[in-house]
Gaussian input, Z-matrix of N, CA and C with variables (Angstrom, degrees):
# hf/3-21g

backbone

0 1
 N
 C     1     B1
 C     2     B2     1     A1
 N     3     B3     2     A2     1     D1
 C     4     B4     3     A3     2     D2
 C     5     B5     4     A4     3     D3
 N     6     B6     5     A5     4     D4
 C     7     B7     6     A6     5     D5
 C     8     B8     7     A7     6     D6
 N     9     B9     8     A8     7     D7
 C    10    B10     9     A9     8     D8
 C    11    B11    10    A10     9     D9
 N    12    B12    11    A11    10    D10
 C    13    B13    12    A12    11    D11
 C    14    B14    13    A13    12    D12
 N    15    B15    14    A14    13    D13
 C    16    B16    15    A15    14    D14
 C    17    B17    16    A16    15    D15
 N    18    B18    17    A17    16    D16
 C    19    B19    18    A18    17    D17
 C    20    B20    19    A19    18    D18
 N    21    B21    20    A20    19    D19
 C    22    B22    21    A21    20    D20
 C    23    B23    22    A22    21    D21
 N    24    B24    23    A23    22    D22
 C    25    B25    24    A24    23    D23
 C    26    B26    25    A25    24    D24
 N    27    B27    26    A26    25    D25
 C    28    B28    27    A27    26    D26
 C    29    B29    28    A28    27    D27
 N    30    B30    29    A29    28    D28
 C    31    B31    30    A30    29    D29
 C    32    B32    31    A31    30    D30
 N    33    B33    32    A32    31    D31
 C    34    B34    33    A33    32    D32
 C    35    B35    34    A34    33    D33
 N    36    B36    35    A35    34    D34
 C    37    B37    36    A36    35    D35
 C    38    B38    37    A37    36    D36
 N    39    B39    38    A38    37    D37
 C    40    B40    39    A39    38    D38
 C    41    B41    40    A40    39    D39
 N    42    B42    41    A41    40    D40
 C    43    B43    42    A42    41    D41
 C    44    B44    43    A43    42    D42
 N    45    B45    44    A44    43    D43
 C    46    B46    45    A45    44    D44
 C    47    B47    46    A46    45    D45
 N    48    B48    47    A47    46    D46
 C    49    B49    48    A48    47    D47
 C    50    B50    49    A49    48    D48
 N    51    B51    50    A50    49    D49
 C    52    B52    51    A51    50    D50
 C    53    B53    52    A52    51    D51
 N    54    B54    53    A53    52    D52
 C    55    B55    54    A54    53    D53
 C    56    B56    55    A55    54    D54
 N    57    B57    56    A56    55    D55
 C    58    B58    57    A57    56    D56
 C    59    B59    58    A58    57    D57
 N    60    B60    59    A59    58    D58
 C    61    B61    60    A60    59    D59
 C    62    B62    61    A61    60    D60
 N    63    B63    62    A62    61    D61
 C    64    B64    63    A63    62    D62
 C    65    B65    64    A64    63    D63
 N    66    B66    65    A65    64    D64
 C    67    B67    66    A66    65    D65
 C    68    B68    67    A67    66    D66
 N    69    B69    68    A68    67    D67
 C    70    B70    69    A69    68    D68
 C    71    B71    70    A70    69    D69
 N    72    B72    71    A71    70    D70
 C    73    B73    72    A72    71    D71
 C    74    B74    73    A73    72    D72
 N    75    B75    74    A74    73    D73
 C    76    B76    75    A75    74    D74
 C    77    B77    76    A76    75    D75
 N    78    B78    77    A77    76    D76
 C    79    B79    78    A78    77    D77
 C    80    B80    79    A79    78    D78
 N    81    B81    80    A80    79    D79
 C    82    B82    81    A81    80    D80
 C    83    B83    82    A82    81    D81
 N    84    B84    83    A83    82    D82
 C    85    B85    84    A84    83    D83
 C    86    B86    85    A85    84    D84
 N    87    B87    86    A86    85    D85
 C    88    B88    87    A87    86    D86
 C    89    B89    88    A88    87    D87
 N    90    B90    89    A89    88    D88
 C    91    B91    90    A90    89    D89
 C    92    B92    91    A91    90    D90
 N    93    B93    92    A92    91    D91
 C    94    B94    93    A93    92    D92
 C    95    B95    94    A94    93    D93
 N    96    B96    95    A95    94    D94
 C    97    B97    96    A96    95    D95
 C    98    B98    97    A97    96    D96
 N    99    B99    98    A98    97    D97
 C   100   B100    99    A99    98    D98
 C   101   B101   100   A100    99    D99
 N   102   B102   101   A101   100   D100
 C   103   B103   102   A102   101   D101
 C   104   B104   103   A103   102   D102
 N   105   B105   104   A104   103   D103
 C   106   B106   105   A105   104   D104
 C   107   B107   106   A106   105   D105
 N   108   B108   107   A107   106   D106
 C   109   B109   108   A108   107   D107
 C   110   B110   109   A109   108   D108
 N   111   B111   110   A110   109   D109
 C   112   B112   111   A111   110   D110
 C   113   B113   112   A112   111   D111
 N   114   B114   113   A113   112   D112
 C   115   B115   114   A114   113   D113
 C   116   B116   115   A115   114   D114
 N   117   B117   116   A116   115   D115
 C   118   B118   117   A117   116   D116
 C   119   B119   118   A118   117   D117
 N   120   B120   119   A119   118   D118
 C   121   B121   120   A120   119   D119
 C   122   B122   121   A121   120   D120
 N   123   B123   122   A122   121   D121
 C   124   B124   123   A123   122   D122
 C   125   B125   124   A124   123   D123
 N   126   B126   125   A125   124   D124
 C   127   B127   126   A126   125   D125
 C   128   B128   127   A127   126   D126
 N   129   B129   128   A128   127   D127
 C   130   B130   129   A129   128   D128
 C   131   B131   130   A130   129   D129
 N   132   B132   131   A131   130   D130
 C   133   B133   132   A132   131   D131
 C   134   B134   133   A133   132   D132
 N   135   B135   134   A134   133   D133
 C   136   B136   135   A135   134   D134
 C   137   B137   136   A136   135   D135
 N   138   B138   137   A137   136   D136
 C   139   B139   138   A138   137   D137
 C   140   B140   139   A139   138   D138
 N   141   B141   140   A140   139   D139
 C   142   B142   141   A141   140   D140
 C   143   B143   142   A142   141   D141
 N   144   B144   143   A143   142   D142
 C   145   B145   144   A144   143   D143
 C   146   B146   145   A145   144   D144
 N   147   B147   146   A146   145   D145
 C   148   B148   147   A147   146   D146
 C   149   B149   148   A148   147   D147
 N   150   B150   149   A149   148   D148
 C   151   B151   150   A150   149   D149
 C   152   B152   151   A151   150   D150
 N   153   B153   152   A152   151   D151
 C   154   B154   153   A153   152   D152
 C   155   B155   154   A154   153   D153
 N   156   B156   155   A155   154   D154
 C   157   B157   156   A156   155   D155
 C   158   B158   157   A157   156   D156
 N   159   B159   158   A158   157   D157
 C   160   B160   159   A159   158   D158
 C   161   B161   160   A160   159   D159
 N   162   B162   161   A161   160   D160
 C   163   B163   162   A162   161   D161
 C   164   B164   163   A163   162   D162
 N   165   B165   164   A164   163   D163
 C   166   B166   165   A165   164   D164
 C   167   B167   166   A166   165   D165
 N   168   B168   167   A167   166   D166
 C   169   B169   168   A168   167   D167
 C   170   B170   169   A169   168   D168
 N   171   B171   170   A170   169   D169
 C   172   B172   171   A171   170   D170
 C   173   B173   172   A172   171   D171
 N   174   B174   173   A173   172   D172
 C   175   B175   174   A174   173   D173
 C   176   B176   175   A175   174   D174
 N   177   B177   176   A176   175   D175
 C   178   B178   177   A177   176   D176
 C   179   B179   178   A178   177   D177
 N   180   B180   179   A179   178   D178
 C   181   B181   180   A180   179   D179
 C   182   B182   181   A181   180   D180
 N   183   B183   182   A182   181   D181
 C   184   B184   183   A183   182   D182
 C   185   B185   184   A184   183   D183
 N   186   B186   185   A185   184   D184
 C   187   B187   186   A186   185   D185
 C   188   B188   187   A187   186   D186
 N   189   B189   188   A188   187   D187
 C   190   B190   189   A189   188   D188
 C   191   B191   190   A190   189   D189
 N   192   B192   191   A191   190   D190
 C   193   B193   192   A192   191   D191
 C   194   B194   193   A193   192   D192
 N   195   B195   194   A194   193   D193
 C   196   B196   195   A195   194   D194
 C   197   B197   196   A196   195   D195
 N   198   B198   197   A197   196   D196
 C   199   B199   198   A198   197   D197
 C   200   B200   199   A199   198   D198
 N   201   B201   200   A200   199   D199
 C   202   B202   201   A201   200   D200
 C   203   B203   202   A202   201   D201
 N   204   B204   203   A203   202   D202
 C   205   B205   204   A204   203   D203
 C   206   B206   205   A205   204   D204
 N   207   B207   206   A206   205   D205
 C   208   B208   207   A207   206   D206
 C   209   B209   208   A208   207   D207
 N   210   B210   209   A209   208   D208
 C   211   B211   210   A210   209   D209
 C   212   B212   211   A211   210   D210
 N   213   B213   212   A212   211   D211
 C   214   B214   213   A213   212   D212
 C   215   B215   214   A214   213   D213
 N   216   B216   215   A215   214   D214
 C   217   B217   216   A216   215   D215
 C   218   B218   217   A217   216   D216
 N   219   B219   218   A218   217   D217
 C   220   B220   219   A219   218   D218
 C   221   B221   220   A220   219   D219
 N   222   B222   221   A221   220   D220
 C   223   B223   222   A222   221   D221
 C   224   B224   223   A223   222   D222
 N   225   B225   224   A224   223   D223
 C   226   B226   225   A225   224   D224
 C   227   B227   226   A226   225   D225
 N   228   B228   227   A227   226   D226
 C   229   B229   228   A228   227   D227
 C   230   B230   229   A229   228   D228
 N   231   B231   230   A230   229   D229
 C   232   B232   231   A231   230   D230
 C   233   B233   232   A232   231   D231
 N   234   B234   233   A233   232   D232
 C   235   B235   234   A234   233   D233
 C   236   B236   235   A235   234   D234
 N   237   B237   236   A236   235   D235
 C   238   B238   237   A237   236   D236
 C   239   B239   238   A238   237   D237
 N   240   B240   239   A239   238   D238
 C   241   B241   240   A240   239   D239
 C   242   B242   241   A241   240   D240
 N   243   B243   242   A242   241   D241
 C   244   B244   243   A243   242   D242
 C   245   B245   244   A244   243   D243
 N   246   B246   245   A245   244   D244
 C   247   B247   246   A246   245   D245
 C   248   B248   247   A247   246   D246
 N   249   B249   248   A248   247   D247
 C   250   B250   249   A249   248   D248
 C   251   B251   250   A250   249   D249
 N   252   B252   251   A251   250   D250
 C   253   B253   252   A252   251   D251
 C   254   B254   253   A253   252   D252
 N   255   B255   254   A254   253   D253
 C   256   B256   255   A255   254   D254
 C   257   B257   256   A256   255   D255
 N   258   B258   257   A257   256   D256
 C   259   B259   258   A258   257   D257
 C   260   B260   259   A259   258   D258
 N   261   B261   260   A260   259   D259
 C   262   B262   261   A261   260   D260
 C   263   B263   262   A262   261   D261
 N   264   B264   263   A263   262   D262
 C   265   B265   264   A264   263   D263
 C   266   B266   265   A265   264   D264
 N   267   B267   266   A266   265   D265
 C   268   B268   267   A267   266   D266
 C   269   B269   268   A268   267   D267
 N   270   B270   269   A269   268   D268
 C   271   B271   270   A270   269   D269
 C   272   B272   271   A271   270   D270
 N   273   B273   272   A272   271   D271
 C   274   B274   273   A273   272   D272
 C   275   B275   274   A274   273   D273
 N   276   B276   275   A275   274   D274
 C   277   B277   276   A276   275   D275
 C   278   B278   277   A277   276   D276
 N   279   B279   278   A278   277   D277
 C   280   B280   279   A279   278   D278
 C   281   B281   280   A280   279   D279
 N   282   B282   281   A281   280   D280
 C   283   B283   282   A282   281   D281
 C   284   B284   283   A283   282   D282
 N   285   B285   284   A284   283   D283
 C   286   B286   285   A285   284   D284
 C   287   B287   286   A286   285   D285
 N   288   B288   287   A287   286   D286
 C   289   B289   288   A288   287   D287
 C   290   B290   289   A289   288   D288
 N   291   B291   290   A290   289   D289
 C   292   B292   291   A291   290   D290
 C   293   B293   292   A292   291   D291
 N   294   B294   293   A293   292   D292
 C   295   B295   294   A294   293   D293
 C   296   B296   295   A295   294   D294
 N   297   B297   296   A296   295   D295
 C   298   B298   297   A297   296   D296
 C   299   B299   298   A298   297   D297
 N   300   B300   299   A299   298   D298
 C   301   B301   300   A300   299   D299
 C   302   B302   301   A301   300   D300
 N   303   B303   302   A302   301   D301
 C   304   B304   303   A303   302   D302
 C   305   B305   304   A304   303   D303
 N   306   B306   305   A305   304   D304
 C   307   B307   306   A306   305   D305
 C   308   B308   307   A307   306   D306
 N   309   B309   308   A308   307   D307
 C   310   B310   309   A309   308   D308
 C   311   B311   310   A310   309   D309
 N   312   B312   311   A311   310   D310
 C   313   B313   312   A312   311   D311
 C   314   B314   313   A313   312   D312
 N   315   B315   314   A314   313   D313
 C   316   B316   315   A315   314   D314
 C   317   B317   316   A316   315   D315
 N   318   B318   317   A317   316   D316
 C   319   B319   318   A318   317   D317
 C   320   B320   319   A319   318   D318
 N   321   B321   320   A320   319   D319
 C   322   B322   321   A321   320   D320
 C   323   B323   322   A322   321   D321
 N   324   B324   323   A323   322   D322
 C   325   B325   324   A324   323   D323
 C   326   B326   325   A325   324   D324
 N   327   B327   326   A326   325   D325
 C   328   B328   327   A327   326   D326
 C   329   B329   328   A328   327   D327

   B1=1.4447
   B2=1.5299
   B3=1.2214
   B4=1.8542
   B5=1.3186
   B6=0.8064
   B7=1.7991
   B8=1.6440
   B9=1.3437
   B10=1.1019
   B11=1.5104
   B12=1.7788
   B13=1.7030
   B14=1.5482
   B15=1.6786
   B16=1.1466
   B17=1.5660
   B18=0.8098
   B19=1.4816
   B20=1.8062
   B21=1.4495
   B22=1.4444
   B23=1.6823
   B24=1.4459
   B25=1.1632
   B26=1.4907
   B27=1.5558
   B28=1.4820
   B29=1.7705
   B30=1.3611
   B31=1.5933
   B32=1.7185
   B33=1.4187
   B34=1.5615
   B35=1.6647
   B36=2.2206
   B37=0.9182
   B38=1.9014
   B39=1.3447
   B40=1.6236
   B41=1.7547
   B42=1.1254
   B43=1.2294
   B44=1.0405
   B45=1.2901
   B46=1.6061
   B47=1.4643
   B48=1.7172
   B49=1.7501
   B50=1.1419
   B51=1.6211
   B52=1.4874
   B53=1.4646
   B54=1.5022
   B55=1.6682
   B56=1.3905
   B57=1.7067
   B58=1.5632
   B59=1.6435
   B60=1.4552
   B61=1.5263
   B62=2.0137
   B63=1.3170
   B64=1.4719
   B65=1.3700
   B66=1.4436
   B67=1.7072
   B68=1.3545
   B69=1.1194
   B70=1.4056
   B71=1.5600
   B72=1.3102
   B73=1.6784
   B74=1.2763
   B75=1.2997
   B76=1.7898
   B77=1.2404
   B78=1.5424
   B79=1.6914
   B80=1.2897
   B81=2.1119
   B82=0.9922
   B83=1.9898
   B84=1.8424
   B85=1.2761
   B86=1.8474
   B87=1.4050
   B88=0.8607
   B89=1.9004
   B90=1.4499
   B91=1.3949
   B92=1.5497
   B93=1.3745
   B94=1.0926
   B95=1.6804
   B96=1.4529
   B97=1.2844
   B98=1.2573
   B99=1.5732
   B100=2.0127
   B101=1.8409
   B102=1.3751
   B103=1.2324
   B104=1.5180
   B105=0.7664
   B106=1.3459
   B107=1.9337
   B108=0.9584
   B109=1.8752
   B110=1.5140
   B111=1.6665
   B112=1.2172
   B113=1.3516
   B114=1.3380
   B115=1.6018
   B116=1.6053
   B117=1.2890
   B118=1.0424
   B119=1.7534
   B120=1.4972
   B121=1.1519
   B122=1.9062
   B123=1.3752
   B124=1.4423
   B125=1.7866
   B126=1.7471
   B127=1.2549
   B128=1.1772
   B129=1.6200
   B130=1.7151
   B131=1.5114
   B132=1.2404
   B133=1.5991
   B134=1.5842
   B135=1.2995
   B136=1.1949
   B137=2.0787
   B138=1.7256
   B139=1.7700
   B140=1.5405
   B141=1.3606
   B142=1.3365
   B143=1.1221
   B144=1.2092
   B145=1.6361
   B146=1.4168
   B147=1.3839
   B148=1.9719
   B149=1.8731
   B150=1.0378
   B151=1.8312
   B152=1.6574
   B153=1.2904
   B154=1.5583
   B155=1.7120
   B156=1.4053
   B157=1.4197
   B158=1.7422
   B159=1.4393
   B160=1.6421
   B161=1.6591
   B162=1.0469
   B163=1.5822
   B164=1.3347
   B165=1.4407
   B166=1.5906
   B167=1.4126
   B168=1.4605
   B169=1.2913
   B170=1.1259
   B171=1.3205
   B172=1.3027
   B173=1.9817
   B174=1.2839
   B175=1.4025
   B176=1.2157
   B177=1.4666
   B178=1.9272
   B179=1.3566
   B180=1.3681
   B181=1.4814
   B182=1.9606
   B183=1.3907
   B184=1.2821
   B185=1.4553
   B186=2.0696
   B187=1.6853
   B188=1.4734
   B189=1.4153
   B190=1.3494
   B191=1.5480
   B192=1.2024
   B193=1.4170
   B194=1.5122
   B195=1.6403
   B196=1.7412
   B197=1.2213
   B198=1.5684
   B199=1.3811
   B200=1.6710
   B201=0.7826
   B202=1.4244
   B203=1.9525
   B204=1.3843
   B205=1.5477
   B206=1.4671
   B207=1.4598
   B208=1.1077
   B209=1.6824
   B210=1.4575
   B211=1.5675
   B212=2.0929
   B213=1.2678
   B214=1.6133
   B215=1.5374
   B216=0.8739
   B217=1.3764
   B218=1.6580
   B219=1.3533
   B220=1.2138
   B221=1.8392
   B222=1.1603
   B223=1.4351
   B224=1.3676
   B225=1.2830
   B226=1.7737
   B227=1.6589
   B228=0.8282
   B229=1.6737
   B230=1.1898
   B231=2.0290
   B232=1.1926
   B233=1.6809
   B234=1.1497
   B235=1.1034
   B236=1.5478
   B237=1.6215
   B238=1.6992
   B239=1.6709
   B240=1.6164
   B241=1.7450
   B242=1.7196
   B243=1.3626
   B244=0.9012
   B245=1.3535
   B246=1.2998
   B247=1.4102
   B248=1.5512
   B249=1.0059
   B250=1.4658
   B251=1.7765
   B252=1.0487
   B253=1.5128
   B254=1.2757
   B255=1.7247
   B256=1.7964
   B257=1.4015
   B258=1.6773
   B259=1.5488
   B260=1.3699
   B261=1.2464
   B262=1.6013
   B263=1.6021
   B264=1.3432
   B265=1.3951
   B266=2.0696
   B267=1.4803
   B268=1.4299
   B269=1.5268
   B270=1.6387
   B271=1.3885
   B272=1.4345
   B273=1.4463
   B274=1.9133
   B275=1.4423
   B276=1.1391
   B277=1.3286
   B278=1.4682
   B279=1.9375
   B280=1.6599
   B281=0.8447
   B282=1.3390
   B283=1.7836
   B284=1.3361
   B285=1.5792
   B286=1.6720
   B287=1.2394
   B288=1.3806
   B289=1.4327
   B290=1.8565
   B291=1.4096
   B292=1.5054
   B293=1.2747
   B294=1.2030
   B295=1.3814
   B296=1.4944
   B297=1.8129
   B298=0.7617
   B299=1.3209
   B300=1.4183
   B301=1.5347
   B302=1.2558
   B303=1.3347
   B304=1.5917
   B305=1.9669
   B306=0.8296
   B307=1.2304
   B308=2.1948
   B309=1.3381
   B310=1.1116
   B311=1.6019
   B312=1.5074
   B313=1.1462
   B314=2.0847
   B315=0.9701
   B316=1.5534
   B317=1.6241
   B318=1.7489
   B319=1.3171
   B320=0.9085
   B321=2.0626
   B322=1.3390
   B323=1.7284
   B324=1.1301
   B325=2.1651
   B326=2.1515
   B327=1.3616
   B328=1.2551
   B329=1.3539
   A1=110.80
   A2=118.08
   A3=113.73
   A4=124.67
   A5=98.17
   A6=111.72
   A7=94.81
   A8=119.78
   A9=118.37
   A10=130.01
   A11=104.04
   A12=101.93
   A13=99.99
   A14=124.09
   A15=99.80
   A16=140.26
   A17=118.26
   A18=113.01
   A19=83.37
   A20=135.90
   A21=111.92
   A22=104.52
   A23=129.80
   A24=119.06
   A25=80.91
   A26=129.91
   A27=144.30
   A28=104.96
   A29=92.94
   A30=112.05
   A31=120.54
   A32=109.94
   A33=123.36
   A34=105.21
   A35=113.30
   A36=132.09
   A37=113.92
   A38=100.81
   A39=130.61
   A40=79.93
   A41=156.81
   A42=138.73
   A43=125.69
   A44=134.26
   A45=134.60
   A46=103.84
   A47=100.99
   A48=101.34
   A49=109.05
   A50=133.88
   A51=140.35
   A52=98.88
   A53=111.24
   A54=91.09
   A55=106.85
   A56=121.04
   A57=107.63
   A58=97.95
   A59=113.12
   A60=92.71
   A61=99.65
   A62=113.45
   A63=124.25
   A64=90.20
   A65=153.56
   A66=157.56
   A67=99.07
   A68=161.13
   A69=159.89
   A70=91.88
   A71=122.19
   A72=110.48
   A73=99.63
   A74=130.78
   A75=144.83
   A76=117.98
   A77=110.78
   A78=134.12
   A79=115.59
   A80=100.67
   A81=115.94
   A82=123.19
   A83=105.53
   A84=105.88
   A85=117.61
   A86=115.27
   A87=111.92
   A88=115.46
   A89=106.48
   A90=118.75
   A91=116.16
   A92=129.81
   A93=114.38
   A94=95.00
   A95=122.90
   A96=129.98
   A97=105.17
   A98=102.45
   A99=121.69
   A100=101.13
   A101=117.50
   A102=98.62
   A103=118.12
   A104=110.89
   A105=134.87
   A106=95.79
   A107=122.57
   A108=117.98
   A109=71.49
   A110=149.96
   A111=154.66
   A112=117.14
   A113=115.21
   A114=115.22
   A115=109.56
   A116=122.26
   A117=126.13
   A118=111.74
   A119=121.60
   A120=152.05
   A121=104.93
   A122=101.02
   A123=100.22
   A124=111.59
   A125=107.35
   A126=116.83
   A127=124.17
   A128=99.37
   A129=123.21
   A130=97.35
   A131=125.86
   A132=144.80
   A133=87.05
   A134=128.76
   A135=132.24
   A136=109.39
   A137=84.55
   A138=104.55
   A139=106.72
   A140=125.95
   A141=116.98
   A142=117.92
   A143=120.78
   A144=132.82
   A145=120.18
   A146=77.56
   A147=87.70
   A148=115.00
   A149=88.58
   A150=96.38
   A151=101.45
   A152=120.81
   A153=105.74
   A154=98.35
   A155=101.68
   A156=130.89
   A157=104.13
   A158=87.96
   A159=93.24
   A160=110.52
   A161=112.15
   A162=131.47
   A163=111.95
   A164=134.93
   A165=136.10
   A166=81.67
   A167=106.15
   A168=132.97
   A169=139.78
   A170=121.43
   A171=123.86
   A172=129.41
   A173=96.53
   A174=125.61
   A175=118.82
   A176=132.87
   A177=127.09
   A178=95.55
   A179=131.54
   A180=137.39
   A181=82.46
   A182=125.96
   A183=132.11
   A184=107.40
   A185=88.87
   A186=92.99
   A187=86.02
   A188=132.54
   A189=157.07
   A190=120.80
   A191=118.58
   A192=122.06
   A193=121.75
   A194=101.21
   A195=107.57
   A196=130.41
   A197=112.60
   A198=130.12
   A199=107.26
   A200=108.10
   A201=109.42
   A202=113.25
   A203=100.32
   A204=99.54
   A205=118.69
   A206=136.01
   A207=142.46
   A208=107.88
   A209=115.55
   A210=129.10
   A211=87.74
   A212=113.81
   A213=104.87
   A214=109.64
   A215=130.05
   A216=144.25
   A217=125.18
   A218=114.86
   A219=124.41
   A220=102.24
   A221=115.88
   A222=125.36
   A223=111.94
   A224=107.95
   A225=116.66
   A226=114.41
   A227=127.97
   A228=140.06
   A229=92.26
   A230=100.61
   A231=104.67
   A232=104.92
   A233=118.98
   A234=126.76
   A235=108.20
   A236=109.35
   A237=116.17
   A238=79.14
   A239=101.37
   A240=111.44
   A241=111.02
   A242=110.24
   A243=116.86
   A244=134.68
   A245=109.45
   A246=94.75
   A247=98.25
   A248=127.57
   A249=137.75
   A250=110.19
   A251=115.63
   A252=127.17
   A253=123.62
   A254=101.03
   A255=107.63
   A256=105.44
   A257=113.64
   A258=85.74
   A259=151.98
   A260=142.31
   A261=126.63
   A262=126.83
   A263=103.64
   A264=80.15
   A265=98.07
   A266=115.53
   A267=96.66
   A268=115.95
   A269=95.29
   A270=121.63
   A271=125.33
   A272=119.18
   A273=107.84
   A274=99.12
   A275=119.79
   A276=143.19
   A277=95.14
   A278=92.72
   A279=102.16
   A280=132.36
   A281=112.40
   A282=130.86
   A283=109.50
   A284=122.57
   A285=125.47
   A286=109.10
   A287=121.09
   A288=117.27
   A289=102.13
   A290=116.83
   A291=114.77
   A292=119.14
   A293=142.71
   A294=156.74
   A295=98.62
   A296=133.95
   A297=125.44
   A298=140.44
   A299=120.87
   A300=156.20
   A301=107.60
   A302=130.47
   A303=126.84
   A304=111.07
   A305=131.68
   A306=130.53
   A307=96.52
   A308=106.18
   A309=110.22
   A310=116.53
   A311=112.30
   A312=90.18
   A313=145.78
   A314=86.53
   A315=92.14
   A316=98.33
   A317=126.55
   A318=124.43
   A319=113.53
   A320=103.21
   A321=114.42
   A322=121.79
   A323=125.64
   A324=104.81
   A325=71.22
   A326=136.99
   A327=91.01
   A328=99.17
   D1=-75.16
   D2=144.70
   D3=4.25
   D4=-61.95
   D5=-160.82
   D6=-81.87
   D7=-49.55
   D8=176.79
   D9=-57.28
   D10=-23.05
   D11=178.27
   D12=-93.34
   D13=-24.54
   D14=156.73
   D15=-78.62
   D16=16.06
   D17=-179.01
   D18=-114.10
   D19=-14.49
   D20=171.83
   D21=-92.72
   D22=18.71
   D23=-154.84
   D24=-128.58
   D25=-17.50
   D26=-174.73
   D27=-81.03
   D28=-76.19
   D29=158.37
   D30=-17.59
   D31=-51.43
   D32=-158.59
   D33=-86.85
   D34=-29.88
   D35=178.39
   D36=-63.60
   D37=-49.07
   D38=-164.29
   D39=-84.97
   D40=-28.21
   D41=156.55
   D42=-83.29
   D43=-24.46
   D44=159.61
   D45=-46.17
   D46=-66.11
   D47=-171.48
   D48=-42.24
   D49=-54.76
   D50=-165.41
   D51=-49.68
   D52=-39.11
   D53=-161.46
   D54=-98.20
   D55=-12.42
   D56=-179.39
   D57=-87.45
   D58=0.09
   D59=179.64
   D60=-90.15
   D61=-27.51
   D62=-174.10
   D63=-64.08
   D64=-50.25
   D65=110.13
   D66=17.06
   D67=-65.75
   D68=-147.22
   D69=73.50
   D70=32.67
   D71=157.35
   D72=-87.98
   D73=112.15
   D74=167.83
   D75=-44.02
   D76=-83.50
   D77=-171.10
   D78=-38.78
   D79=-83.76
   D80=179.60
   D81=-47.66
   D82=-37.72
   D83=173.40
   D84=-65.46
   D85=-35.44
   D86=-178.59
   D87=-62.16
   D88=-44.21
   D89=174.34
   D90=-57.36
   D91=-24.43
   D92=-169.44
   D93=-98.05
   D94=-46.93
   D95=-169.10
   D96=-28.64
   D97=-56.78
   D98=-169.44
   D99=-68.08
   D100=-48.44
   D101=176.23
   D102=-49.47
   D103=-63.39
   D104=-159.70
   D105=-64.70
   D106=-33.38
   D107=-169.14
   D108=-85.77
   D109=-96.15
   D110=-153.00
   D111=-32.63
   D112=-30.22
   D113=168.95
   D114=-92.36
   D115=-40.65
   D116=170.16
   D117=-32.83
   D118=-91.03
   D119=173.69
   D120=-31.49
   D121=-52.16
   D122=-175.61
   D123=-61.17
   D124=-44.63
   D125=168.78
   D126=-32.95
   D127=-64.55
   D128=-171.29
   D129=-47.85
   D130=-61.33
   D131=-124.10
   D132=-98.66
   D133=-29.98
   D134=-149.90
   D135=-57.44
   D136=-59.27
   D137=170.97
   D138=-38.55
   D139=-34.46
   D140=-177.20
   D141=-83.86
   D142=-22.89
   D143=163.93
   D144=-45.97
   D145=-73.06
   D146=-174.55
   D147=-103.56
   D148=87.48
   D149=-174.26
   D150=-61.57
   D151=155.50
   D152=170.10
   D153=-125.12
   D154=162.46
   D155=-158.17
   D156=-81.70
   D157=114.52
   D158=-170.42
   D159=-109.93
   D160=154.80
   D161=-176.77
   D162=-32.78
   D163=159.72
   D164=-169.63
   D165=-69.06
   D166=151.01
   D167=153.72
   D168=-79.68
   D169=105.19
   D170=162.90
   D171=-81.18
   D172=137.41
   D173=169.86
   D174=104.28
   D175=-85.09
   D176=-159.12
   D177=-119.56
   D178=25.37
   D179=-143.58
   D180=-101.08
   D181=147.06
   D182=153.57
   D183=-131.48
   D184=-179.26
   D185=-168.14
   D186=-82.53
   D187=-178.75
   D188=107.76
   D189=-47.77
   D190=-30.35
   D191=-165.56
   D192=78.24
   D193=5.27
   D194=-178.84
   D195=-130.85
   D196=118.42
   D197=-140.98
   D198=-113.43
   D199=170.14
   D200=159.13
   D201=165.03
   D202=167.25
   D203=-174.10
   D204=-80.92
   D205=130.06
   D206=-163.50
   D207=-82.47
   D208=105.48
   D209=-140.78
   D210=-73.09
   D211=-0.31
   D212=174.76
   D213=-109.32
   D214=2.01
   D215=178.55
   D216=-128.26
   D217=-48.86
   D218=174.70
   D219=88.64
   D220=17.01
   D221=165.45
   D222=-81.88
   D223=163.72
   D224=176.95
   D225=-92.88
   D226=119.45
   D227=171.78
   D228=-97.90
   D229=152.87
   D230=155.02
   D231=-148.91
   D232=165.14
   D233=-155.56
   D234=-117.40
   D235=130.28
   D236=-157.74
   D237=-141.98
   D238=144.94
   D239=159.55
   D240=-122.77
   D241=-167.79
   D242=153.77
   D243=-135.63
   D244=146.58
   D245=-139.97
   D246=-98.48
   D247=32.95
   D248=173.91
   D249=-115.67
   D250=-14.77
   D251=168.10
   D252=-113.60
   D253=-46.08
   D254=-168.67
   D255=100.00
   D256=-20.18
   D257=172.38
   D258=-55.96
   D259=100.06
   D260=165.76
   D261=-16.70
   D262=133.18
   D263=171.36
   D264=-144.25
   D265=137.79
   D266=-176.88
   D267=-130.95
   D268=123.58
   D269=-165.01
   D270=-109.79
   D271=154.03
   D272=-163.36
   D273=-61.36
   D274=136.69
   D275=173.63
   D276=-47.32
   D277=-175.16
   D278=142.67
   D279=-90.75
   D280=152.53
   D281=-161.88
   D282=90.04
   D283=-3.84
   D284=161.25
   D285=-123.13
   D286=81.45
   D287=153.62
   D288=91.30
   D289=-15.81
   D290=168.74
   D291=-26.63
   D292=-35.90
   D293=160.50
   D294=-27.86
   D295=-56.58
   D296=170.10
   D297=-101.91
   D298=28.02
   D299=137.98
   D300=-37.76
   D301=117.46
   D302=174.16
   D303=-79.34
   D304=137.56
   D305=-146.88
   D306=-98.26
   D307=-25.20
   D308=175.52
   D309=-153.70
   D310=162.47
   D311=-175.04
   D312=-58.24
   D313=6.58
   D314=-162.69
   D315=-83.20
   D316=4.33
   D317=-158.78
   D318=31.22
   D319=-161.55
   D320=-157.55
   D321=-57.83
   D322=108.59
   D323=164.09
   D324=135.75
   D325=-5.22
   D326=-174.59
   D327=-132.41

């Protein structure tokens, strides 16, 4: 919901500028355009930044072998794809719940 009034509050900024600069108002158009594209873009872009740490994986999912500590928690993630898509996928490491991490693709029973 958040995210959603800012990117309409980004949107509304990056169209003001367009039109006080289409106005030959300079400054102020130039100032809002940039606010408004810089929050915009950072918003949008943001989800790709910071992925969040999703539940053990089930089915064709493997490790990568590449781990690291999750800079909002200070927990260990680790990172499994699949190798029928390529998707990433990033899950509590070991020492969080790895126990229920499938170790290869065939998951749990093989």
């Amino acid at each position: 919901m958040l995210r959603a009034v800012v990117i309409a509050i980004a949107a509304a900024l990056v169209s003001t500028g367009a039109a006080l600069l289409a106005c030959g108002i300079r400054v102020p158009g130039w100032q809002s355009l940039t606010i408004g594209l810089v929050v915009l873009v950072g918003t949008v872009f943001e989800r790709w930044r910071y992925r969040r740490v999703e539940p053990p994986a089930q089915g064709p999912w493997q490790r990568t072998g590449e781990q690291f500590l999750d800079p909002t928690s200070d927990r260990p993630v680790e990172v499994m794809f699949d190798p029928r898509t390529g998707e990433r996928r990033y899950v509590a490491g070991r020492g969080a719940a790895a126990d229920d991490v499938p170790s290869d693709s065939g998951g749990p029973g093989s």
